[in-house]
OpenMM code with the backbone's topology and positions (N, CA, C; nanometers):
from openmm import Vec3, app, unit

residues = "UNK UNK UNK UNK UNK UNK UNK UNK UNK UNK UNK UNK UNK UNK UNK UNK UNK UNK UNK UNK UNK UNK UNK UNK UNK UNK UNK UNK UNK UNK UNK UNK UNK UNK UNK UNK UNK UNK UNK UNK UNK UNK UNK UNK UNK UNK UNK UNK UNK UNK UNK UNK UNK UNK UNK UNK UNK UNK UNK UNK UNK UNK UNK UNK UNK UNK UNK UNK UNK UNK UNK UNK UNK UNK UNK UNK UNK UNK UNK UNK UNK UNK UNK UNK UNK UNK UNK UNK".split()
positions = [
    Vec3(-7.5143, -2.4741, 12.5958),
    Vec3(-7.3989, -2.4157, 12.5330),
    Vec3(-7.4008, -2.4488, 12.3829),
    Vec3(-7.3844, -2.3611, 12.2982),
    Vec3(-7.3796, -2.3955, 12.1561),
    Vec3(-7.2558, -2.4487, 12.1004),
    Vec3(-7.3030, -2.5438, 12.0178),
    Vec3(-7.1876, -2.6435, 11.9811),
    Vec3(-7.1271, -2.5826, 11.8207),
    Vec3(-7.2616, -2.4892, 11.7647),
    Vec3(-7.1742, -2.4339, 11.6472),
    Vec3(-7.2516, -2.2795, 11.6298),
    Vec3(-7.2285, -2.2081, 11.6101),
    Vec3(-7.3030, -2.0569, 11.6253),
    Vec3(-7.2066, -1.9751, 11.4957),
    Vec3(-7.2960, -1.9330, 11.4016),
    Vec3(-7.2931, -1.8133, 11.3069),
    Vec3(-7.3371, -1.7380, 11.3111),
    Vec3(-7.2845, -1.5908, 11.2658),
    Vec3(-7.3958, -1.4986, 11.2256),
    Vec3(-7.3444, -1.4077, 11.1632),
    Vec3(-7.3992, -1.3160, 11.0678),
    Vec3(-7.3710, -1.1844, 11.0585),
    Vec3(-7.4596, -1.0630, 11.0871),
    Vec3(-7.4097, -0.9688, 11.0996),
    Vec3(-7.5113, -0.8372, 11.0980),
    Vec3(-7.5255, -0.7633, 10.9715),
    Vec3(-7.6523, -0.7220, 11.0014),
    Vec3(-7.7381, -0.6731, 10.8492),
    Vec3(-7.7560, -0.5293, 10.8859),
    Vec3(-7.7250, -0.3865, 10.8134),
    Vec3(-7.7191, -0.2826, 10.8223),
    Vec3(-7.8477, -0.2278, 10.7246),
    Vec3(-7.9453, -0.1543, 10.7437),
    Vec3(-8.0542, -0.1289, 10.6059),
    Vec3(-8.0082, 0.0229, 10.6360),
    Vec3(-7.9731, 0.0704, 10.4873),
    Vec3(-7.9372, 0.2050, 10.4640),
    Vec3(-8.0249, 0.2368, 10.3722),
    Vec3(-8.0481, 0.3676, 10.2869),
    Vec3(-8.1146, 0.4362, 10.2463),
    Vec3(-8.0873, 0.3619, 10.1039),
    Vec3(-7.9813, 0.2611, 10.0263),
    Vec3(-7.9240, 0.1925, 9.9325),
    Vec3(-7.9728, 0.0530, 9.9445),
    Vec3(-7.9978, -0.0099, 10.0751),
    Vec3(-8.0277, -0.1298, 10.0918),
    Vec3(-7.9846, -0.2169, 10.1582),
    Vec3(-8.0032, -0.3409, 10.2211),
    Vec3(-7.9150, -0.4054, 10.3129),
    Vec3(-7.8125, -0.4111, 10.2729),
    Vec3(-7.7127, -0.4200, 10.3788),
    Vec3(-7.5441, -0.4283, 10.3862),
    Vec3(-7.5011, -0.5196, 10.4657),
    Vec3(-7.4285, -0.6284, 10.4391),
    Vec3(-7.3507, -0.7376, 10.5031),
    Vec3(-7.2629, -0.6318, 10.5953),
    Vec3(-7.2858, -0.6682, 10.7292),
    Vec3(-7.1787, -0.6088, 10.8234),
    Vec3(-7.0680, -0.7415, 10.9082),
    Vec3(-7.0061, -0.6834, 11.0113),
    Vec3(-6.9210, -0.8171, 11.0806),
    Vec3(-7.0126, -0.9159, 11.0450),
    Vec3(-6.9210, -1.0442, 11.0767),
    Vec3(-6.9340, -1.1742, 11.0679),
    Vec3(-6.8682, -1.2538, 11.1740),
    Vec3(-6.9643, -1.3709, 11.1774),
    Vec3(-6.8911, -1.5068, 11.2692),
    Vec3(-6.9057, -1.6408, 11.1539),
    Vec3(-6.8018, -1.7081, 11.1102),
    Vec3(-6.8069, -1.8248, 11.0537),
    Vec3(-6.7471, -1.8857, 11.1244),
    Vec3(-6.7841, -2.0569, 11.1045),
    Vec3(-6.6723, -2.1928, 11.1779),
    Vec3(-6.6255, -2.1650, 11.1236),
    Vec3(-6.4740, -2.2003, 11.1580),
    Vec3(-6.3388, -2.2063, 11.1189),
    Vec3(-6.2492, -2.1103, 11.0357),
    Vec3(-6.3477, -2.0139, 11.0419),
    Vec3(-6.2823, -1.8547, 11.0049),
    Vec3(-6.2902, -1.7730, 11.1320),
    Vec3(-6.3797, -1.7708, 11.2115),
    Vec3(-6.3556, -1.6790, 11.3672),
    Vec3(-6.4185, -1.5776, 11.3579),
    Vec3(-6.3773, -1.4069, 11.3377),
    Vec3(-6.5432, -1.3158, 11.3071),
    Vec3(-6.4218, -1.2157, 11.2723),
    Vec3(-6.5166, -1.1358, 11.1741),
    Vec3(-6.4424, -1.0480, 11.1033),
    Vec3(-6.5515, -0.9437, 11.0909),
    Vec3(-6.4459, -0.8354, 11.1640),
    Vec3(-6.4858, -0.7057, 11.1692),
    Vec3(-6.4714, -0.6219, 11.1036),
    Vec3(-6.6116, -0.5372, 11.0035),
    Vec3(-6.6190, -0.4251, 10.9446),
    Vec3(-6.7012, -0.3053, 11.0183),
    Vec3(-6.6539, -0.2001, 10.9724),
    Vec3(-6.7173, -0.0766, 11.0350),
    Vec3(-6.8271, -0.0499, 10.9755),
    Vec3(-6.9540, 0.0198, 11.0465),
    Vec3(-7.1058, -0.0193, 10.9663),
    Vec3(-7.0803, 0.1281, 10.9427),
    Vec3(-7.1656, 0.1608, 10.8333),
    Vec3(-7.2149, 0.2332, 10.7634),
    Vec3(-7.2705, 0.3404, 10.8118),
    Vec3(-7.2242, 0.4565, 10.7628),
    Vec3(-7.2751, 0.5842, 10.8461),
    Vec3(-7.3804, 0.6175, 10.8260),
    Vec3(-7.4608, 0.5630, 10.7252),
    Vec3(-7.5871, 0.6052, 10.7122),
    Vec3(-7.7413, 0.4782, 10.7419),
    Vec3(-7.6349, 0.4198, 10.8126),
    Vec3(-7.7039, 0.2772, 10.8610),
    Vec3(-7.8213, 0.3613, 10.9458),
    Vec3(-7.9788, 0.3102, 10.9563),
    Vec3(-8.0561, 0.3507, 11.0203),
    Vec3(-8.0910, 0.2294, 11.1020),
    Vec3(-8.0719, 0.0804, 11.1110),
    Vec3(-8.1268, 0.0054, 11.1811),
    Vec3(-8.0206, -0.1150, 11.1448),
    Vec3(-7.9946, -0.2003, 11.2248),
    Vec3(-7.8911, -0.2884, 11.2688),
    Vec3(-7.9743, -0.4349, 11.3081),
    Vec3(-7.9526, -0.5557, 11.2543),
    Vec3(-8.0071, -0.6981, 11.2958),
    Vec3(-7.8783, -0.7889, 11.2707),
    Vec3(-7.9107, -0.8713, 11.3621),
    Vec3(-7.8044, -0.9795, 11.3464),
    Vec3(-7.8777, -1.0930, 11.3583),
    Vec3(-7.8818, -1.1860, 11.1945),
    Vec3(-7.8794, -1.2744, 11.1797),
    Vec3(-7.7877, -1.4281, 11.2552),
    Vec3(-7.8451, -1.5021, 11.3319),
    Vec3(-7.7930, -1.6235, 11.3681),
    Vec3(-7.8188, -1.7296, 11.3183),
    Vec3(-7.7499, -1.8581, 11.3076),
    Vec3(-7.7759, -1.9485, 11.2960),
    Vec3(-7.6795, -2.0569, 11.4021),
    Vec3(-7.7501, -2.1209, 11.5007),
    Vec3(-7.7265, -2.1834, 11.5656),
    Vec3(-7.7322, -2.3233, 11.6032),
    Vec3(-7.6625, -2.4860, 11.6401),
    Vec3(-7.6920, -2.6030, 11.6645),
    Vec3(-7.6078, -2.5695, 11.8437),
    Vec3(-7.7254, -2.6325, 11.9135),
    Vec3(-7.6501, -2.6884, 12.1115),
    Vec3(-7.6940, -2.8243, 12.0871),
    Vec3(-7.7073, -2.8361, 12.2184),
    Vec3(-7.7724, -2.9930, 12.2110),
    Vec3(-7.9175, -2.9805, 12.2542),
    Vec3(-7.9582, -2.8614, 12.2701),
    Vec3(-8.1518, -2.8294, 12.3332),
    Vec3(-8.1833, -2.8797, 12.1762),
    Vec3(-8.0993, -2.8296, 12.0431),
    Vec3(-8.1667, -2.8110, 11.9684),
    Vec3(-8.0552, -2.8288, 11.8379),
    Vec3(-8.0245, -2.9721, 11.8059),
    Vec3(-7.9660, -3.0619, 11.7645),
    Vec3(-7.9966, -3.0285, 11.5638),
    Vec3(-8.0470, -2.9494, 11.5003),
    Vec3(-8.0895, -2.9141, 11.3937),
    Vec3(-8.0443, -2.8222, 11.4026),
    Vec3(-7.9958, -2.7344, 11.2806),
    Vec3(-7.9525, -2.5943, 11.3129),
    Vec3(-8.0902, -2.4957, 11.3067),
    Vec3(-8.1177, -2.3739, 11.3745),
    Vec3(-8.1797, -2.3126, 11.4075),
    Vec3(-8.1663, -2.1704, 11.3795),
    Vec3(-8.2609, -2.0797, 11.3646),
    Vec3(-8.1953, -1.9432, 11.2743),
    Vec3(-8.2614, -1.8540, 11.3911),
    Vec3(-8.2045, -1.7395, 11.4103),
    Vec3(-8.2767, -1.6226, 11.5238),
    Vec3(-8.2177, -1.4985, 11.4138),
    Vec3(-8.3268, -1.3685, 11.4523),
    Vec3(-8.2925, -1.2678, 11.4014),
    Vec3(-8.3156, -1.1532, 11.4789),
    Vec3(-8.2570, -1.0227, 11.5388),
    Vec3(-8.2470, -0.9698, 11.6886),
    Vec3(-8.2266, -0.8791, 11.6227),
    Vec3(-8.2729, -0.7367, 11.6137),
    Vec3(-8.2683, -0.5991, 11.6105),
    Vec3(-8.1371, -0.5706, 11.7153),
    Vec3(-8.0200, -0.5321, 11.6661),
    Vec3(-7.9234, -0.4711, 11.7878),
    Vec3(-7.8796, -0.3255, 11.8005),
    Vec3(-7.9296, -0.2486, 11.7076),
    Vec3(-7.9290, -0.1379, 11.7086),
    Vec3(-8.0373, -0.0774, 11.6396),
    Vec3(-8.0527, 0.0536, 11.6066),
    Vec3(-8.1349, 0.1295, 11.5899),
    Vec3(-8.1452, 0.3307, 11.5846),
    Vec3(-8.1637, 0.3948, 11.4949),
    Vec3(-8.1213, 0.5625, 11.4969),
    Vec3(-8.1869, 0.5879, 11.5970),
    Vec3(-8.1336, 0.7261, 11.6749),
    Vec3(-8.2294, 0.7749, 11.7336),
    Vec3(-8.2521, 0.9236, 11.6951),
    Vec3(-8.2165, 0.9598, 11.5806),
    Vec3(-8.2126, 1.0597, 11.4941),
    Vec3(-8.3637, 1.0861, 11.4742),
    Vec3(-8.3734, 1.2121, 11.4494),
    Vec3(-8.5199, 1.2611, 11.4212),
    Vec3(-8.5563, 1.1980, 11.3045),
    Vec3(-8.7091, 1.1252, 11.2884),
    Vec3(-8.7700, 1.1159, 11.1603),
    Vec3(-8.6882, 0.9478, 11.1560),
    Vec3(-8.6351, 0.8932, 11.2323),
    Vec3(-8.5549, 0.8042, 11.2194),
    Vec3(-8.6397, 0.6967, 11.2003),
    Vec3(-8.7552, 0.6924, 11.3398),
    Vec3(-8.8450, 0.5457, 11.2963),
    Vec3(-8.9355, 0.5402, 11.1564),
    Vec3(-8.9646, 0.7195, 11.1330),
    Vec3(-9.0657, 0.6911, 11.0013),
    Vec3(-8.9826, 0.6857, 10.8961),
    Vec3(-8.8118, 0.6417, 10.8401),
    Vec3(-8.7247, 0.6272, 10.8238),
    Vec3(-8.7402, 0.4458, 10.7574),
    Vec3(-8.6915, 0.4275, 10.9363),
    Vec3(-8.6843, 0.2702, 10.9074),
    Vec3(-8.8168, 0.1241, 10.8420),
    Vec3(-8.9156, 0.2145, 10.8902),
    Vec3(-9.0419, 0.2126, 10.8254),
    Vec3(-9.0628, 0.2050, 10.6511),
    Vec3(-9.0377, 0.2744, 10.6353),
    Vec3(-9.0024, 0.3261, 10.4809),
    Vec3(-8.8983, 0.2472, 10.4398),
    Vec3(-8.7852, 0.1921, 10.4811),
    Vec3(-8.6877, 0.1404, 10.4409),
    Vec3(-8.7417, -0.0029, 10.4131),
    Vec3(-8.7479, -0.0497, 10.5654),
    Vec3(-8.8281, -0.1782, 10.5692),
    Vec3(-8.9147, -0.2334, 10.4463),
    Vec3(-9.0428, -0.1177, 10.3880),
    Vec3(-9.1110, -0.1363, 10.3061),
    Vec3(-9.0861, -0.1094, 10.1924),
    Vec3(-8.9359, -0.0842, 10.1369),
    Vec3(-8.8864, -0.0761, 10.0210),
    Vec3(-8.8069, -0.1585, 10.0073),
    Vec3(-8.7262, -0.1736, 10.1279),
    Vec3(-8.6076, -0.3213, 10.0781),
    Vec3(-8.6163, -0.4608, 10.1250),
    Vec3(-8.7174, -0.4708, 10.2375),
    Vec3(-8.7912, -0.6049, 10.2885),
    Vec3(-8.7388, -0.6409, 10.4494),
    Vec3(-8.7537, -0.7456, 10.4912),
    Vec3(-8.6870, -0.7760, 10.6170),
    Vec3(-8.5260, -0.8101, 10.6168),
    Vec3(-8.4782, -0.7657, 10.7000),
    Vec3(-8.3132, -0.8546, 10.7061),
    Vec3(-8.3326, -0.9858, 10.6493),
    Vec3(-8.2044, -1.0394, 10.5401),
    Vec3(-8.1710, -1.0874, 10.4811),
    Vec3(-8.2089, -1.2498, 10.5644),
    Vec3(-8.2177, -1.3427, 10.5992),
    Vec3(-8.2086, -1.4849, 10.6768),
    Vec3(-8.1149, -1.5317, 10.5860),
    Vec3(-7.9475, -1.5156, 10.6146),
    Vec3(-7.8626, -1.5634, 10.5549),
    Vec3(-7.7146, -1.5293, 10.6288),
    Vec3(-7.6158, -1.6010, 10.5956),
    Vec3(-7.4932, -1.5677, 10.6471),
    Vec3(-7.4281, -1.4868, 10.5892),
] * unit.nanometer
topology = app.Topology()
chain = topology.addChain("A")
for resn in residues:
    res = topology.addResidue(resn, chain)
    for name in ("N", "CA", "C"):
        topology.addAtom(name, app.Element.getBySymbol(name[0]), res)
C-alpha cells in the first residue's frame, strides 16, 4: 500500500506538453479538462510504500487517439517535443 503517491498527467498536443489533473500531499487532486487536441495522454507518478522506502517515479501511457494518421501523429510529436515531462 503506498504511504505517499503523486502524480500528474501529461497531454502532448500539436503546441507541446500540457500539465493536466493532478494528485499532491496535502492538496488532494485537481481536476482539469484535457485538451481537445490532445493526441496522447501519460501520467507521471511518483511514489514511497514500504516495498520501496525511497521515492520512486513510474510513467504509464493512459490514453491515446484513435483518429486517422493519429500514431504517425504522435510519432512526430514525440520527436519534436521529447518524452513526457518526469515531473509533478
Amino acid at each position: 500500500m503506498a504511504i505517499n503517491r503523486q502524480w500528474t498527467e501529461w497531454h502532448l498536443t500539436p503546441a507541446g506538453w500540457v500539465s493536466g489533473s493532478s494528485r499532491r500531499d496535502g492538496e488532494g487532486n485537481v481536476w482539469r479538462d484535457e485538451p481537445g487536441d490532445r493526441v496522447v495522454t501519460f501520467v507521471y507518478q511518483e511514489q514511497i510504500d514500504k516495498a520501496h522506502p525511497t521515492p520512486h517515479a513510474t510513467v504509464q501511457e493512459s490514453w491515446r487517439s484513435k483518429a486517422a494518421g493519429a500514431a504517425a501523429m504522435v510519432e512526430a510529436l514525440l520527436a519534436q517535443h521529447g518524452a513526457c515531462p518526469h515531473r509533478l
